[in-house]
C-alpha positions, 0 to 999 in steps of 0.5 A: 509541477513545482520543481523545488517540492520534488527537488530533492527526489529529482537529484536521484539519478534513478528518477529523475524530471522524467521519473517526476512526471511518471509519478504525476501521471499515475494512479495508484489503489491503497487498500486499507489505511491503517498502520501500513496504509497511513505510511503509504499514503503519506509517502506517496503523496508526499513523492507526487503520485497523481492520483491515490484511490483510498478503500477501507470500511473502517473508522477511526478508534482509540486504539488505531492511535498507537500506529496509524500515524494519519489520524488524530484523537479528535477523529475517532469514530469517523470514516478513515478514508475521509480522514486520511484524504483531508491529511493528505490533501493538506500535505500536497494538493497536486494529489487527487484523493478518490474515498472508497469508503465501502472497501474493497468488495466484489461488487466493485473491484473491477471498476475501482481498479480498472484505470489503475497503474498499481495496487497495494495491499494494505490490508489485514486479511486473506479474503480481500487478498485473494480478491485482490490477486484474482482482479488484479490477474484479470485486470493485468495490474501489477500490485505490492502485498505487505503484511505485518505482525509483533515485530515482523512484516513481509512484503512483495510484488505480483504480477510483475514481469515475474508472473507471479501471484499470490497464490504461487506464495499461499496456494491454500486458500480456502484453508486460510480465508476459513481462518476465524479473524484474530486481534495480534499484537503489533509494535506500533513502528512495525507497519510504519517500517513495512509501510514505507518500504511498500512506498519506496517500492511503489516510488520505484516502479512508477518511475522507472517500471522496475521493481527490487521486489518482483518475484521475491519475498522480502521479510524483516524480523524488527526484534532482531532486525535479521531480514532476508529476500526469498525467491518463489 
């Protein structure tokens, strides 16, 4: 481990060389890297984390630019996945970069999660939400739920000591995965925002087994900047 790349991470008390070396031994699921997974990614790699497993079918396209902050305009058109990792490769090599460039489906869910130590949605549908949620309650994985939209996002984490899942917080599943897709609107730092607070969330439950977020529903409101934590 190169002590002066976490230096500045390792002075917190709360994490610490002990916390450093949690980082290194885990292994870590970002599903979907777009706006919020681009600033996920980035952080994680950044603070040390072992291993990420990258999973979105997606390319990169022009429009993608305004918020996704990993790729370039030279890359439209190419797998995200292949283009995140080769980011994130240069930003820190003692990060193992795994591209499932197939996403997240039933078909291989269990096996792409299975050795994993958390999962974080960064998706923007309820489909693979909720198939997030039923692997992740078989499995016993804890994982980190953010979304976003205009000026708002929320984010939080099941299947922690809480026992909560994401169906506790949206039980009508088959009204909302019947929900035709639809394009929003979305300030282009809003995922950035949200994105970074999954990070600081991962960061801190990897290291310590703790999470602020465990069974509470953080939600900001970017145009007005009133934010609120929320029990369910």
């Amino acid at each position: 481990m190169n002590e002066n790349r976490y230096s500045r991470q390792q002075m917190l008390s709360q994490i610490g060389e002990e916390g450093q070396r949690r980082l290194l031994a885990s292994r870590v699921a970002v599903i979907g890297v777009g706006g919020l997974g681009s600033a996920v990614a980035a952080y994680l790699a950044g603070a040390g984390v072992g291993t990420l497993l990258l999973a979105d079918p997606d390319t990169v396209s022009l429009s993608n630019l305004q918020r996704q902050i990993l790729y370039s305009e030279c890359e439209t058109g190419m797998p995200k996945v292949y283009c995140a990792a080769r980011r994130l490769r240069e930003l820190n090599s003692d990060t193992e970069i795994i591209c499932c460039p197939d996403g997240l489906i039933p078909e291989n869910g269990k096996r792409l999660l299975a050795a994993c130590d958390l999962v974080i949605d960064c998706t923007d549908n309820y489909p693979t939400r909720y198939l997030i949620d039923d692997i992740c309650a078989e499995l016993s994985i804890p994982w980190l739920y953010g979304s976003i939209g205009e000026f708002h996002g929320q984010l939080t984490l099941f299947g922690g000591t809480a026992c909560k899942r994401y169906t506790d917080l949206y039980p009508d599943r088959e009204a909302l995965c019947a929900l035709p897709r639809t394009t929003l609107g979305v300030l282009g730092a809003v995922p950035g925002v949200i994105g970074s607070m999954q990070a600081c969330e991962a960061v801190k439950y990897l290291a310590t087994g703790h999470a602020t977020l465990d069974g509470r529903l953080c939600t900001v409101d970017l145009l007005t900047f009133d934010t609120s934590l929320i029990d369910f």
